[in-house]
ZABA-573137 format. One line per 10 residues: their letters; for each residue x, y, z of C-alpha. Coordinates in steps of 0.25 Angstrom, whole numbers. Each point is the difference from the previous one (the first is absolute). Layout:
<pts>
A	X,Y,Z ~ ...
</pts>
This chain:
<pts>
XXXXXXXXXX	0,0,0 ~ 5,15,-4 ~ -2,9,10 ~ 6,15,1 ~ 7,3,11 ~ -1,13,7 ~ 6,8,12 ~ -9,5,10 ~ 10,4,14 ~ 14,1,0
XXXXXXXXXX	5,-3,14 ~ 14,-2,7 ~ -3,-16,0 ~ -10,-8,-8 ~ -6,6,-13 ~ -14,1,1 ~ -7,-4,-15 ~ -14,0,-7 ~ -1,-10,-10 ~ -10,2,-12
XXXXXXXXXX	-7,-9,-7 ~ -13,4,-8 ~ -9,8,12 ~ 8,-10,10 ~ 10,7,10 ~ 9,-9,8 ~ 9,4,11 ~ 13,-4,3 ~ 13,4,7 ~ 13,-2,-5
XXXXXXXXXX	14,2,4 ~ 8,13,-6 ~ 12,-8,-2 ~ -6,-11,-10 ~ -5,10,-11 ~ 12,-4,-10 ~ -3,-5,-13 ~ 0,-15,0 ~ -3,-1,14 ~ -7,-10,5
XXXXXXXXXX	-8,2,13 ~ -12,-6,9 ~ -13,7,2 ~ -13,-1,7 ~ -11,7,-6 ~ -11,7,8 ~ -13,0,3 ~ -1,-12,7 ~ -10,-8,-7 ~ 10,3,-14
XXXXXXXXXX	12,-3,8 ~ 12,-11,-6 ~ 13,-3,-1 ~ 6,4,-13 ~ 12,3,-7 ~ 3,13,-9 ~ 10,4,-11 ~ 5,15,-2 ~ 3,3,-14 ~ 11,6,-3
XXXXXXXXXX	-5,13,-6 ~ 8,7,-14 ~ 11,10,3 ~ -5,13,3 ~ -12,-6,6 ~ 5,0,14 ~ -7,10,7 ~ -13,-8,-4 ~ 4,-11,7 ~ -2,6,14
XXXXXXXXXX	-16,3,-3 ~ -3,-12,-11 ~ 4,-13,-5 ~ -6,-12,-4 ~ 1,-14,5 ~ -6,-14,0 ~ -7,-7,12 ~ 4,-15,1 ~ -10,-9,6 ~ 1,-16,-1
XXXXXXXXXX	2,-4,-14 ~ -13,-2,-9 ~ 1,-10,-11 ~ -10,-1,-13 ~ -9,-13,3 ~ 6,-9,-11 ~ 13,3,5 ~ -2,0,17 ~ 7,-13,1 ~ 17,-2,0
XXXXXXXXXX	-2,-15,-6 ~ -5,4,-12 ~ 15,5,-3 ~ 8,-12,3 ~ 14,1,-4 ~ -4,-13,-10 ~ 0,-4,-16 ~ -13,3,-1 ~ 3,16,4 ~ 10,-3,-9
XXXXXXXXXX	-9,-3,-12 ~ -8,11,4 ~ 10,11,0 ~ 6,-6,-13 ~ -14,-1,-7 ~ -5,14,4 ~ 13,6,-5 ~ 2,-7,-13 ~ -16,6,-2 ~ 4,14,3
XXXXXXXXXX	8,9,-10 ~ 12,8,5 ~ 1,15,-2 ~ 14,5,-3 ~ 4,14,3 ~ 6,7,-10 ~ 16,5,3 ~ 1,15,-1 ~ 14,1,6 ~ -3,-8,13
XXXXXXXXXX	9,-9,8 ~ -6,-14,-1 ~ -3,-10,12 ~ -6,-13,2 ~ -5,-6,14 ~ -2,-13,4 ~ -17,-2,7 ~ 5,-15,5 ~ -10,-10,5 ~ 5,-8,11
XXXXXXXXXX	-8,-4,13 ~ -1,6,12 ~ 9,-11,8 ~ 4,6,14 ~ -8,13,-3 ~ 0,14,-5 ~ 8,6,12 ~ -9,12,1 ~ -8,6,9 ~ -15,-1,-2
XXXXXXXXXX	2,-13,-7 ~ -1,-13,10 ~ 13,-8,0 ~ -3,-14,-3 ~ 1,-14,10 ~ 4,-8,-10 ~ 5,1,-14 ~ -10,8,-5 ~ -3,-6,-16 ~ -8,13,-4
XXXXXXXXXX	8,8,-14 ~ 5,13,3 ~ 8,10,-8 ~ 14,4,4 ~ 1,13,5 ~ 10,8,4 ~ 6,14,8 ~ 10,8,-7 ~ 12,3,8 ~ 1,15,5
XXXXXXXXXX	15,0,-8 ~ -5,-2,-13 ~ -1,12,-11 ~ -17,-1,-4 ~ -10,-4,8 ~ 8,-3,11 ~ -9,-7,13 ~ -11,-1,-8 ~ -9,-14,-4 ~ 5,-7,-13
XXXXXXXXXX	0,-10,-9 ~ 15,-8,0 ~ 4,8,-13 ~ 8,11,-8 ~ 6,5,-11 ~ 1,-9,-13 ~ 16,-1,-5 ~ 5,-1,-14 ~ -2,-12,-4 ~ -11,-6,9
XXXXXXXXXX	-15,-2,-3 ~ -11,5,10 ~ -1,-14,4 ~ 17,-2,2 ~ -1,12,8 ~ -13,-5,10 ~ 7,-13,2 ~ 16,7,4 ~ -8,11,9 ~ -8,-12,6
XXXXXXXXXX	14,-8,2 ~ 8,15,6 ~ -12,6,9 ~ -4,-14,8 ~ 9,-10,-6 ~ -11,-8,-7 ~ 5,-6,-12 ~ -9,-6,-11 ~ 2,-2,-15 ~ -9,4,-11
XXXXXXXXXX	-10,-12,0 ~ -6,6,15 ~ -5,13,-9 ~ -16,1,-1 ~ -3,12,-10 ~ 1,14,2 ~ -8,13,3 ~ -2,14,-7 ~ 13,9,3 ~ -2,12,8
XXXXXXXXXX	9,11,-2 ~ 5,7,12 ~ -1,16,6 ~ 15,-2,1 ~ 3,-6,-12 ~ -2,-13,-3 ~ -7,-11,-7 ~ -3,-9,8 ~ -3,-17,-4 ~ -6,-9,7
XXXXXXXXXX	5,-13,-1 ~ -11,-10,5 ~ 9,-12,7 ~ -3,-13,8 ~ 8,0,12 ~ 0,-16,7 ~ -4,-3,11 ~ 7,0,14 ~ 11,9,-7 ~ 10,7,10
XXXXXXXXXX	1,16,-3 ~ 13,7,4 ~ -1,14,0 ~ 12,6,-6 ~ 4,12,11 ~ 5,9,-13 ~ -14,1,-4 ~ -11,-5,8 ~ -2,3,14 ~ -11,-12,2
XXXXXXXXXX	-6,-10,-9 ~ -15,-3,2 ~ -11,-12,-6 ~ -12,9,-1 ~ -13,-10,-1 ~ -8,0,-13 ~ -12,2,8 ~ 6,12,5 ~ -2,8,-14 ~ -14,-7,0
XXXXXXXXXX	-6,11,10 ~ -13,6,-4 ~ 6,14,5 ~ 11,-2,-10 ~ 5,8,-8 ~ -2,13,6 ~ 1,13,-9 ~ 4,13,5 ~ -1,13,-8 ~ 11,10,0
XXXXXXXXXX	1,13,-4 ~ 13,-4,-8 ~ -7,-9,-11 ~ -14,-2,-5 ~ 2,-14,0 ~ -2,-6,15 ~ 12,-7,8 ~ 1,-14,1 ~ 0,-7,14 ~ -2,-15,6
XXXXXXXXXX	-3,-3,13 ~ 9,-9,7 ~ -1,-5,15 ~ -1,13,8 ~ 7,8,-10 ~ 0,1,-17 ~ 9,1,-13 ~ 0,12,-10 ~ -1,0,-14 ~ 11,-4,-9
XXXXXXXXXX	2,-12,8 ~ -15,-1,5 ~ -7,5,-14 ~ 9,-16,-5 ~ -6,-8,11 ~ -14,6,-4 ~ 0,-3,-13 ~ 7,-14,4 ~ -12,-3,8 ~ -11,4,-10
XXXXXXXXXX	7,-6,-13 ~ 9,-14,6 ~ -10,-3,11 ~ -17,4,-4 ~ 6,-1,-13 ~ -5,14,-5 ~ 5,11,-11 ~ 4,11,12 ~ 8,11,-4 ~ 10,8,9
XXXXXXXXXX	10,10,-8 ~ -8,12,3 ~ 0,1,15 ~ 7,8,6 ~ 13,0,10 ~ 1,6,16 ~ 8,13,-3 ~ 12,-6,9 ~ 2,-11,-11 ~ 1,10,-11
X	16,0,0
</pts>
């Protein structure tokens, strides 16, 4: 749910709020020190017959934008996951052949979109399919008793020392070298970021390349993991490695779109857990879930990026 958020009483210690939504006002306080960009914080919202826990995200707002932030910014309220009805059930996305022969069939049926090069850097990123084994790692997610046999897609954080997008969510994935094919470069990205090494025969399809706000073309390389595979993170890139669920992405409150004043094209995010992922990365799992999973002809190259991803 969108909500704007507005300042009502500054004090020395807690922030005092009013939340907006249609004719709906909900108090709340909120420590001063938390209003950061990309802050997570807890809330409880007021009156007490509306009251819940809940999670919230600050944007971060474009440059020369900052006194706004002190009176107004939008966030998401996060309750408990909702799912569509022919999707509420983990086991429907065992990590088996005949998701395999899903995900084969639906995209063998759907027709890739190529981006046209004008002058950009090319990429390819690996959306791997392996299952969900010892769990995601992240918190909102349920970490598994037992060797959990659900498919997931690798995940990754970006390590704060790299040049672009560095601590942010991605694929395993970069820049394509002389020489290589998208798919060489998937598979070499795949084997350097968590040490997962597989050959051309585990490659599924692809999806529509999405050209970056930083410069890239962007494409996804669909690929069939193995089960039980051990992921190393490789320190130089990736701070942590995680096996989103399937059913993750299935949420009925997925995607969510967010307008900005930047774009007329809305941006791009996908809940995950407690938290969610921006568009380039999120726009690819998106289309990834329509087209490879409900098998449809879902188009993604025109969302739009959070402005932090735009160099």
């Amino acid at each position: 749910m969108l909500f704007t958020l507005r300042e009502i009483r500054r004090t020395s210690g807690p922030v005092l709020f009013r939340l907006r939504r249609t004719s709906v006002d909900y108090i709340f306080t909120l420590d001063a020190l938390a209003l950061k960009p990309s802050s997570f914080c807890s809330i409880r919202v007021k009156p007490k017959l509306l009251i819940w826990n809940a999670t919230f995200h600050l944007i971060k707002l474009p440059v020369g934008a900052a006194s706004r932030f002190k009176t107004t910014c939008s966030f998401w309220i996060t309750r408990k996951p909702k799912r569509s009805e022919n999707m509420s059930r983990a086991n429907d996305f065992i990590y088996n052949d005949l998701l395999y022969q899903q995900i084969r069939l639906n995209l063998g049926k759907f027709k890739v979109l190529p981006h046209k090069n004008n002058g950009l850097k090319q990429a390819a990123v690996a959306m791997t399919i392996v299952d969900v084994f010892h769990g995601p790692d992240l918190h909102g997610l349920s970490k598994p008793d037992d060797w959990d046999k659900n498919a997931a897609l690798i995940l990754t954080r970006r390590t704060s020392q790299l040049r672009h997008h560095s601590g942010q969510w991605a694929l395993p994935g970069g820049r394509i070298e002389e020489g290589e094919s998208e798919e060489d470069t998937a598979l070499r990205e795949l084997q350097e970021e968590v040490r997962l090494n597989l050959n051309r025969d585990s490659i599924i399809g692809r999806l529509d390349d999405f050209a970056t706000r930083s410069g890239f073309i962007i494409t996804p390389i669909v690929i069939w993991g193995g089960s039980g595979v051990n992921l190393i993170p490789n320190p130089a890139e990736v701070t942590s490695v995680h096996r989103i669920p399937i059913a993750e992405f299935m949420r009925e409150d997925a995607p969510i779109l967010q307008q900005i004043p930047e774009s007329k094209h809305p941006v791009l995010l996908m809940p995950v857990g407690i938290t969610w992922i921006a568009a380039p990365t999120a726009a690819l799992i998106y289309q990834f879930r329509e087209a490879a999973i409900l098998g449809k002809d879902t188009r993604v190259a025109h969302y739009e990026q959070p402005y932090f991803a735009w160099s």
